[in-house]
C-alpha positions as protocol buffer text, in pm:
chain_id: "A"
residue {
  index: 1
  type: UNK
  ca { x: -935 y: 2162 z: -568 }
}
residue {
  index: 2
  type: UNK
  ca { x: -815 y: 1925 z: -833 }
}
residue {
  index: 3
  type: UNK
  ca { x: -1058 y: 1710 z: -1018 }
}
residue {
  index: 4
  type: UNK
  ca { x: -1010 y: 1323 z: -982 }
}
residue {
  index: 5
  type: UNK
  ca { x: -1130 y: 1081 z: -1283 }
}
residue {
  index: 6
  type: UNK
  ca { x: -1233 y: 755 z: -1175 }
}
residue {
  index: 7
  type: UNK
  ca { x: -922 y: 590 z: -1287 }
}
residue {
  index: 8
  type: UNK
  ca { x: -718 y: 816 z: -1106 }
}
residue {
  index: 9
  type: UNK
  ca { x: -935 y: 753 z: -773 }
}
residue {
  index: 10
  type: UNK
  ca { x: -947 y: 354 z: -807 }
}
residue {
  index: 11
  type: UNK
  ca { x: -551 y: 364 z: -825 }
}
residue {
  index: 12
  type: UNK
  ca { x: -517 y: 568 z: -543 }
}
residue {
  index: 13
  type: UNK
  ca { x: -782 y: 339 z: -354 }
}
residue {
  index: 14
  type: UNK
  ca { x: -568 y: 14 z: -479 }
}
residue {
  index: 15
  type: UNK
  ca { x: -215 y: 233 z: -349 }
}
residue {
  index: 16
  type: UNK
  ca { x: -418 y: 299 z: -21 }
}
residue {
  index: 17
  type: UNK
  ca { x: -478 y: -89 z: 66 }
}
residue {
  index: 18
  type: UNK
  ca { x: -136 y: -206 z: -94 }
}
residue {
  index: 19
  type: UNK
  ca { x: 26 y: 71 z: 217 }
}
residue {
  index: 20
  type: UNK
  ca { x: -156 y: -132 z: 484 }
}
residue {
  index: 21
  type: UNK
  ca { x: 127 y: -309 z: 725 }
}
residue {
  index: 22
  type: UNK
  ca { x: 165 y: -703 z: 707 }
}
residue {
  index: 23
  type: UNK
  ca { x: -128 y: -918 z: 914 }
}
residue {
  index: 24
  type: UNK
  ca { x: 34 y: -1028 z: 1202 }
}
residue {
  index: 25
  type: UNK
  ca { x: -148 y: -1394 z: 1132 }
}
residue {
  index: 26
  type: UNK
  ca { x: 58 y: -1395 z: 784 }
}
residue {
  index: 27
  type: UNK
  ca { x: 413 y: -1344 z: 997 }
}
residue {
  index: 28
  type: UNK
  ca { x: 312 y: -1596 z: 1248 }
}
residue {
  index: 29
  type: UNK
  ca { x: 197 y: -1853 z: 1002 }
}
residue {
  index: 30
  type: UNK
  ca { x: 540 y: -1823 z: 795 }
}
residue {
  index: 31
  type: UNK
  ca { x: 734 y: -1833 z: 1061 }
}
residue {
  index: 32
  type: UNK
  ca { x: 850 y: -1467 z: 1025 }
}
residue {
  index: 33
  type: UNK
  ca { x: 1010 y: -1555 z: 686 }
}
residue {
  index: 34
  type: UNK
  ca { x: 809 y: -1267 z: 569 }
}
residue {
  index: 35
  type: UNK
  ca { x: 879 y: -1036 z: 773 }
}
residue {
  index: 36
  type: UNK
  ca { x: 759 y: -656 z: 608 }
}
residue {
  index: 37
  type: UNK
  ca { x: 511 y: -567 z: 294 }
}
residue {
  index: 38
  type: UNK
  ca { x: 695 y: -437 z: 28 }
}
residue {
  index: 39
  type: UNK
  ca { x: 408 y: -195 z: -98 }
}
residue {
  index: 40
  type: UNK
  ca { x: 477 y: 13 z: 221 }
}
residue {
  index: 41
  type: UNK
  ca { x: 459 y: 365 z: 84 }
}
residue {
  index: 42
  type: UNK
  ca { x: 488 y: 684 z: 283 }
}
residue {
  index: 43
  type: UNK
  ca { x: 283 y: 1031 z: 134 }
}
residue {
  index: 44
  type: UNK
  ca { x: 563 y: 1260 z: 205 }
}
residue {
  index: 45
  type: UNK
  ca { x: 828 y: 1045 z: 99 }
}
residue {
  index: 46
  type: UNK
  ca { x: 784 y: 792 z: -171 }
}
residue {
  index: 47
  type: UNK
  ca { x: 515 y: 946 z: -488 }
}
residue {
  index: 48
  type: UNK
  ca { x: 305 y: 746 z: -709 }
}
residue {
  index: 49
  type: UNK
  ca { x: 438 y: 699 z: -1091 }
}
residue {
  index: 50
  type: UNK
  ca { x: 134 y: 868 z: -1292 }
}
């Protein structure tokens, strides 16, 4: 098991609520002009710069 320093954690906690998908209240209330977060990150596919 690897250890994790407390930076390291709190940037993979920030990375974790930046991957969430788009409130549906936010699309509604811009009329779908915003359509998609751009922080969308997958595990497998996209890493995190170090």
């Amino acid at each position: 098991m690897s250890r994790k320093t407390r930076a390291t954690k709190m940037m993979l906690a920030k990375k974790a609520k930046q991957s969430r998908r788009m409130p549906l209240l936010a699309r509604l209330r811009t009329h779908t002009r915003l359509q998609q977060n751009l922080f969308r990150r997958d595990w497998r596919r996209t890493k995190i710069k170090k």
